[in-house]
Each structure stands twice: as C-alpha cells, then as structure tokens.
C-alpha positions as CSV (number, residue, x, y, z in Angstrom):
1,X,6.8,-13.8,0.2
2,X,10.2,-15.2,-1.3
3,X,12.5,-15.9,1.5
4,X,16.1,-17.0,2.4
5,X,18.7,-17.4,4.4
6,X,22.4,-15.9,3.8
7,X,22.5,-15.8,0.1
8,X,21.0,-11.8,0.0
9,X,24.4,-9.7,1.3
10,X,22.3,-10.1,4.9
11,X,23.8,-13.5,5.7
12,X,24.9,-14.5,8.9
13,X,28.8,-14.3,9.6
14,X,30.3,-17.4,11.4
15,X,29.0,-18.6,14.6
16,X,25.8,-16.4,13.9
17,X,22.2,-17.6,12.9
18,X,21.2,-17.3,9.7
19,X,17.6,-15.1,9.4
20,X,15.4,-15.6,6.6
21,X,15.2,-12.7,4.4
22,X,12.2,-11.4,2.0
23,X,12.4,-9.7,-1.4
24,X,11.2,-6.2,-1.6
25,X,9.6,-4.8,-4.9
26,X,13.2,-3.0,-5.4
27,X,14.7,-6.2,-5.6
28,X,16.6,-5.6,-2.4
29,X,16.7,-8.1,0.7
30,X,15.1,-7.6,4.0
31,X,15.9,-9.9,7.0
32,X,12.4,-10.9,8.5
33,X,13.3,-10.1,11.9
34,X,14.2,-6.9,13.3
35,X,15.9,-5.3,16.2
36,X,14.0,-2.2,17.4
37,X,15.1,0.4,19.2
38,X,11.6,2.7,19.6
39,X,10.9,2.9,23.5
40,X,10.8,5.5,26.2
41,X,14.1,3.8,28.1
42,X,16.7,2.9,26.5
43,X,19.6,1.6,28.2
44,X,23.1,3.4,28.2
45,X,25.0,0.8,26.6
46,X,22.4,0.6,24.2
47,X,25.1,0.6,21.4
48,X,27.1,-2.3,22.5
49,X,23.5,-4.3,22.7
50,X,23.2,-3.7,19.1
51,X,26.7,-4.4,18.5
52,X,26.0,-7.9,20.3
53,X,22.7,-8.4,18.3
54,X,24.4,-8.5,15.2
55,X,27.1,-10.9,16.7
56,X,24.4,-13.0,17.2
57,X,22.9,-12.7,13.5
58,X,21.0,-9.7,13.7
59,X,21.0,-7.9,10.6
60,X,18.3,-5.5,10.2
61,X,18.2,-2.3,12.7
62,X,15.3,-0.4,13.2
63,X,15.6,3.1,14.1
64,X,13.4,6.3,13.6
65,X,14.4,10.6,13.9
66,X,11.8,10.1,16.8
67,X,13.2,7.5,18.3
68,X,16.2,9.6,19.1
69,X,18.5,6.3,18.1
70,X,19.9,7.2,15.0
71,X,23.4,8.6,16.6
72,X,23.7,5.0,18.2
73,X,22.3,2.8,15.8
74,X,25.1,4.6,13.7
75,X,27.9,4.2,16.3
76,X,27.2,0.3,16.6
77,X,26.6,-0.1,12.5
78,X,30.5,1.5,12.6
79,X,32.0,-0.7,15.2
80,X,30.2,-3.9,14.1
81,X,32.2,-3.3,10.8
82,X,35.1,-2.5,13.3
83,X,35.3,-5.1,15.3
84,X,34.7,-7.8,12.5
85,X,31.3,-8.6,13.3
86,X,29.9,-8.2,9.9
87,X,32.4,-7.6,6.8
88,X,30.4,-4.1,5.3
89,X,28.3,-1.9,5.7
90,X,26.3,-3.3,3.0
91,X,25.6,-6.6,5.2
92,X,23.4,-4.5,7.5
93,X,19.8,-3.6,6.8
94,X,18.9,-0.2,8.5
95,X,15.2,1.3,8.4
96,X,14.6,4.8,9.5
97,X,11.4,6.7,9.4
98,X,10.5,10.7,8.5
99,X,8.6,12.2,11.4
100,X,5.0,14.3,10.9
101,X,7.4,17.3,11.4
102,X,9.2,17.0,8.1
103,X,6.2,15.0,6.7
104,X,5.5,18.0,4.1
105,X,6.6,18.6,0.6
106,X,10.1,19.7,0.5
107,X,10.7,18.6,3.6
108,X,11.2,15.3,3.0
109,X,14.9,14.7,1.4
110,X,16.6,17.5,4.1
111,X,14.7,15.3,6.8
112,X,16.4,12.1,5.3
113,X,19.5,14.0,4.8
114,X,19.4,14.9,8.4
115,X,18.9,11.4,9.8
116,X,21.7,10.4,7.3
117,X,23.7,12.8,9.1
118,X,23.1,11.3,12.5
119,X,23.7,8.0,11.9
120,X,26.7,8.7,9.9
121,X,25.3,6.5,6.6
122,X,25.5,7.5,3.3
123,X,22.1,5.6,2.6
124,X,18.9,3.7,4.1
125,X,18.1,0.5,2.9
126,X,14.1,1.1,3.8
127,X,12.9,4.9,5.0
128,X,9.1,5.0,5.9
129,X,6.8,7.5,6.6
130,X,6.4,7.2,10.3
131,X,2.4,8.5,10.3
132,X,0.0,9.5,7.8
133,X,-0.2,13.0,10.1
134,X,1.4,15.9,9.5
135,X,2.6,18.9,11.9
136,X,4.1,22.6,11.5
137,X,6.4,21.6,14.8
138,X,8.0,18.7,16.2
139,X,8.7,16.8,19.7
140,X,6.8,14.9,22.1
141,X,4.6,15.4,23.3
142,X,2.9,16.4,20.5
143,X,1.0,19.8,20.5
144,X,-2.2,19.5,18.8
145,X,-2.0,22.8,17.6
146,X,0.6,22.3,15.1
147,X,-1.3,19.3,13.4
148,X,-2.3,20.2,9.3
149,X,-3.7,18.4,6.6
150,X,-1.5,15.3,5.4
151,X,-0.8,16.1,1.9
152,X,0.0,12.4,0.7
153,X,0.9,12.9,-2.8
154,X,2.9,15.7,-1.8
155,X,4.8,13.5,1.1
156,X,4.9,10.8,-2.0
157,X,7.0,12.6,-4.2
158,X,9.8,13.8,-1.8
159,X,10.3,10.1,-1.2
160,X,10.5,9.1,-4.4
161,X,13.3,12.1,-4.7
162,X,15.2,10.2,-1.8
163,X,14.8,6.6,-3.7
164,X,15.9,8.3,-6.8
165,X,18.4,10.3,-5.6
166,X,19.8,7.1,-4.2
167,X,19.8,8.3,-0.6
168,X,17.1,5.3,0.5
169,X,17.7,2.1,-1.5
170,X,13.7,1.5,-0.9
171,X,10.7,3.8,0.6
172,X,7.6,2.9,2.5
173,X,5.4,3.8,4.8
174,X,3.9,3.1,8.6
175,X,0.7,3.3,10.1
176,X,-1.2,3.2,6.8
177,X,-4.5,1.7,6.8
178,X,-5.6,-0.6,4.1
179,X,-8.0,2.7,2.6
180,X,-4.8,4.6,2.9
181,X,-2.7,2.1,1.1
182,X,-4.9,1.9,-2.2
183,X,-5.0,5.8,-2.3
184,X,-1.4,5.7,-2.1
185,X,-1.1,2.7,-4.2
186,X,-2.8,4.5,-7.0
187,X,-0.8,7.8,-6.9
188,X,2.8,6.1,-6.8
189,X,5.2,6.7,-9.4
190,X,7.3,4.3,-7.0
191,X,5.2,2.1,-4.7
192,X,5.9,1.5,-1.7
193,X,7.9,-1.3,-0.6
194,X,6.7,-1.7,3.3
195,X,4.0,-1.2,5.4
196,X,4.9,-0.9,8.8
197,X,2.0,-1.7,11.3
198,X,0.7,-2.7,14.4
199,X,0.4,-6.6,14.1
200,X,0.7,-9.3,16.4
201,X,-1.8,-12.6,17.2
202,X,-3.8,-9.8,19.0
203,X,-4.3,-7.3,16.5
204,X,-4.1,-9.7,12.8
205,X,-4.7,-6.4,10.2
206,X,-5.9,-8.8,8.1
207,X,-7.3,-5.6,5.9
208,X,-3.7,-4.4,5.5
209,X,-2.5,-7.7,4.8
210,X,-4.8,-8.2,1.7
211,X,-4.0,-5.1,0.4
212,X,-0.6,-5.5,0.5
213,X,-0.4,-9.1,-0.2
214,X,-2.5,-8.2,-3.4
215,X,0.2,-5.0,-4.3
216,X,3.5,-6.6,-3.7
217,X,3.8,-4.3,-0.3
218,X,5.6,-6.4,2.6
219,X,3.7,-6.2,6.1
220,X,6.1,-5.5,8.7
221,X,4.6,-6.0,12.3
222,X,5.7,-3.2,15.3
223,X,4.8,-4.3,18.8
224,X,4.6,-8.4,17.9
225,X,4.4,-9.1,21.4
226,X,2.1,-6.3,22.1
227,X,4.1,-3.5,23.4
228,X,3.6,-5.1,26.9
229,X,4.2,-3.5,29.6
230,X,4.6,0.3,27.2
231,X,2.0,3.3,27.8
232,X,-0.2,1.8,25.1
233,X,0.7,-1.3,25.0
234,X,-1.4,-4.7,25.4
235,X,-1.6,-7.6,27.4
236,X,-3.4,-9.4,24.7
237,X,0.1,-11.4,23.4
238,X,2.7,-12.1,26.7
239,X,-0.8,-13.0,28.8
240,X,-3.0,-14.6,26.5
241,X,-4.0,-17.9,27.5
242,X,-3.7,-20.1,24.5
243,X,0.2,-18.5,24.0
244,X,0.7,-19.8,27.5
245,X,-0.7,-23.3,26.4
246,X,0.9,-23.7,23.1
247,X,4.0,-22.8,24.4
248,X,4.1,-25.0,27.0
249,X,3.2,-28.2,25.1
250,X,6.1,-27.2,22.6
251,X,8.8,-26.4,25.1
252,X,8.8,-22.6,23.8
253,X,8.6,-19.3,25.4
254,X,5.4,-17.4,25.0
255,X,7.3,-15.1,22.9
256,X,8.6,-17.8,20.5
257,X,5.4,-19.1,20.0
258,X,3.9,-14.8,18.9
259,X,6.9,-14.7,16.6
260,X,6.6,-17.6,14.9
261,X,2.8,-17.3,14.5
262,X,4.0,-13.9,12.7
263,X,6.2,-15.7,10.5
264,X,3.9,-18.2,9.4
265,X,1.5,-15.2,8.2
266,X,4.2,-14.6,6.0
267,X,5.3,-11.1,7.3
268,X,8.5,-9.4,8.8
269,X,8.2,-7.8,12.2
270,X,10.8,-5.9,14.3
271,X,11.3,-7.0,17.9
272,X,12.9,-4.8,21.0
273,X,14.2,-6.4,23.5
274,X,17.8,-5.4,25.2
275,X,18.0,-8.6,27.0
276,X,21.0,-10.9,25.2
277,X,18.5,-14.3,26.6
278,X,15.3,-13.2,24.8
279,X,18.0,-11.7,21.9
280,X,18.6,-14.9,21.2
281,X,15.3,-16.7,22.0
282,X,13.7,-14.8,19.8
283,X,16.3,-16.0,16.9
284,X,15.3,-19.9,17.7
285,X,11.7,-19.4,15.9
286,X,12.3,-20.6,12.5
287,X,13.2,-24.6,12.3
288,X,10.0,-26.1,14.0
289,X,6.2,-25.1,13.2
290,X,3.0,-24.7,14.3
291,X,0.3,-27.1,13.8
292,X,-3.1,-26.7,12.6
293,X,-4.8,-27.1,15.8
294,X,-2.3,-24.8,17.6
295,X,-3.0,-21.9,14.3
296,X,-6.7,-22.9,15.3
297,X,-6.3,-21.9,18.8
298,X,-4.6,-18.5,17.8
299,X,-7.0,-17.5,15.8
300,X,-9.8,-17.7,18.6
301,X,-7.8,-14.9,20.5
302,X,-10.0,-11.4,20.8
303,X,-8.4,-8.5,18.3
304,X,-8.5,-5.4,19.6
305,X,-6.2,-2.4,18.3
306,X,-3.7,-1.1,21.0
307,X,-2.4,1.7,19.1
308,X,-5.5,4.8,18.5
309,X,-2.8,7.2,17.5
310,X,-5.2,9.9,20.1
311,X,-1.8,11.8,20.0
312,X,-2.9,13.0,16.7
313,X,-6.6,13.4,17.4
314,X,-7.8,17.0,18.2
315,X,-11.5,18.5,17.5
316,X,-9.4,21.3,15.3
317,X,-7.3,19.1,13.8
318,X,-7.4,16.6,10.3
319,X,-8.1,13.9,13.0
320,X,-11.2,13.7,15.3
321,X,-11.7,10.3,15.7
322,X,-9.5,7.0,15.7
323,X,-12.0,5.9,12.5
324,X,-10.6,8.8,10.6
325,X,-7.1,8.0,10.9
326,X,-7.9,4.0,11.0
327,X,-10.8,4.6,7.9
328,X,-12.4,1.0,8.5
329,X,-9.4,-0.6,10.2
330,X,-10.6,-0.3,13.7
C-alpha cells in the first residue's frame, strides 16, 4: 500500500495533522483514516463536529443514503471551504454508499444522483455498494419481504456508468466476502477500488485481505474498535485484555493501540467518534510502532464476526443463513 502524507490534494492545512494517504487503482488518494458518521444517534451539532474534524486534519468523510448524513456531511464539506478550513472542495475525500433499495440495474446512477443531491456535491471521490443484498423497498427496519436476488453484474455495470460518467471519481464495494470479491473481480470492466469491511484485532478478515491484497483492492475496516457499545457491536477490541496491556506499557489509549494495529496491517479504516479528545487521539497513532512481541500478543486475541447481516436473512429470501451471505468467511 503506497502511502503519504500531504503531497495527494488531501494534505493537512496549517496547524492540522498530516494523515497518511493510500493510492487507489484510479490513481486517486485516499486518507487512511476516516470520520464516520453511521450510528443510530447522532448528535445535533453533528455538522460543526465534522467541521472541527477537518480543522484538526480530517480529510476523508464517510457517509451512506442509509445513514441519513449526507445533508450534513454536505453542509460541513460547504462551510469547511467557508470558513477556511480546507482551501477546495477537492481537498476533501467523501465516500458514500448505494443502499439494497437502489441496488438493481438502472437504479444505480439515479440513486448516486440522489445522494449527490443531498449533499450538495457534484461528485464522490469513492461510492460503494453498501451490501451484496438487494430489496424492492427501502428503510429500516428492513422487511424481509422485499428482499430479491442480488444481480451483481447487473449492480456492476450501473457503477461503472457513475465512474464513467464522472459522477464517482472511484467505485467499490462493502460487505463483500473474499468468494464474492473474485466473482466480482472477474466480471469488472472497472474493478473495484475498496472493500469496505468489518475489521478490527477482533475480527482480522484475513480472507478478504488476500484477495484484495492480491487484486490491488484496498481493505477499509468499519467498526475498528468493534462497534462497542452499538446493537451489534463487540466487546472483543475496547475490553480485550492484551489492548489494555499494550496500551498501558506504551502510554496509549486502548483505542490508539486497535488503530494502529490496523495500520500496520496496511489497511484504511473509518472511525466514529463525536468526542473532539478521542478526535484527536485517534490522529496520534502514526509516529511510534508496535513491536513484535506486542503484534504477537494481538494476534492471540479470539476472532469472532460481530456483524451476521440476520437483517437480510429470511427462510424466503436469497439469504438463509450467515454462511450464505459470508460464503466461507465466517
């Protein structure tokens, strides 16, 4: 994974931290660290949090059309420019994600259009397929009934149409397992740039990861600290012992310690936090290292998957089981 810091049209502005950035298969930069905005609560000034995020050196925002963020993650894209806090437009990274609603062919550029609209861009820099799933209806909670066949070639082309058509300056995909990947790998006019999955030292995907690795597909990690504390989430990250130990022989929050494990696997991952301390804590994870016996200890930590998808599992539907929507990554 080539990486660097401010040289990409990412760069940090002055007083901000600089975050390393890979190379995507299009060419284009994305900063390794994310600010997420996918959870149930979200705060009311959730815009001026962002705002401050990228004060602070954030430059990639993570959003999704079910996330319901894209109106604010557009507002604070506009008055970050505003107020000075990056020059352009085009020194923000900004990932959205088509919804198993619009996840059928000739669905997929209005959808993008749509979420376009909302945030008030005239492009993405990344737009993923949220699921592999596919549904006649939207909203949450999802009703089972609505759930079809994903047609993945299908879904395929339309983003290729929004990469082409210039609307999403690279296209990827989320939730894909390694199975998944090579079918899509192998039917891509364009492949896909991301893969954006649940990773942390809990849950290593280490399937995914060679798939990708072997492709040129980045890994970016959701839920790096293992969605504590969310409806699905894990405690295998914020309580594992060994976290606790490392990072209290290094002088580092338990946090630090999951994100820069993440790092050193050589993958991007998108954090959410609205708390400006952690903001920034988790910005102080890439000038120190961990050593050999510390990477031992990690990798001694039980995996276990947190996220099943059983939202999308019905005895009707294309999905019975969490090994069908998984294949062997479970």
């Amino acid at each position: 994974m080539a990486t660097g810091a401010g040289d990409d049209g990412h760069g940090a502005g002055a007083g901000a931290t600089a975050i390393p950035s890979v190379i995507l298969n299009t060419g284009h930069a994305m900063p390794v660290l994310g600010f997420g905005t996918g959870s149930p609560s979200k705060p009311a000034d959730l815009a001026n949090i962002i705002v401050h995020a990228v004060r602070l050196g954030y430059r990639h925002l993570d959003t999704a059309s079910m996330y319901r963020t894209e109106p604010t993650v557009g507002a604070a894209v506009a008055e970050s420019v505003r107020a000075g806090a990056v020059p352009s437009r085009t020194d923000l990274f900004v990932t959205s994600k088509l919804w198993i609603s619009d996840a059928r062919p000739g669905r997929v550029v209005p959808a993008l259009r749509e979420s376009l609209a909302r945030l008030g861009l005239a492009y993405l820099d990344l737009f993923l397929v949220h699921w592999p799933v596919a549904a006649t209806a939207g909203g949450l909670p999802v009703d089972k009934s609505t759930l079809v066949e994903f047609d993945m070639e299908g879904v395929w082309r339309g983003m290729e149409d929004c990469h082409r058509l210039g609307l999403a300056r690279s296209v990827g995909v989320s939730n894909f397992s390694a199975a998944k990947m090579e079918r899509l790998l192998a039917l891509a006019a364009v492949p896909p740039a991301v893969n954006q999955v649940e990773m942390n030292v809990g849950w290593r995907q280490e399937k995914v990861r060679e798939v990708c690795a072997r492709h040129g597909v980045v890994v970016a990690a959701y839920s790096p600290l293992g969605a504590y504390g969310g409806f699905w989430g894990s405690d295998a990250v914020m309580e594992s012992g060994v976290l606790h130990d490392v990072a209290a022989a290094r002088g580092k929050t338990v946090a630090q310690v999951a994100l820069r494990w993440l790092y050193e696997q050589s993958v991007c991952f998108v954090a959410r936090s609205y708390n400006g301390k952690r903001l920034k804590q988790n910005m102080e994870i890439f000038d120190w290292e961990l050593s050999e016996e510390e990477k031992g200890m990690i990798d001694t930590i039980p995996q276990r998957r947190a996220s099943l998808g059983e939202r999308f599992m019905s005895p009707d539907g294309p999905y019975k089981t969490p090994e069908e929507l998984w294949d062997s990554d479970i």
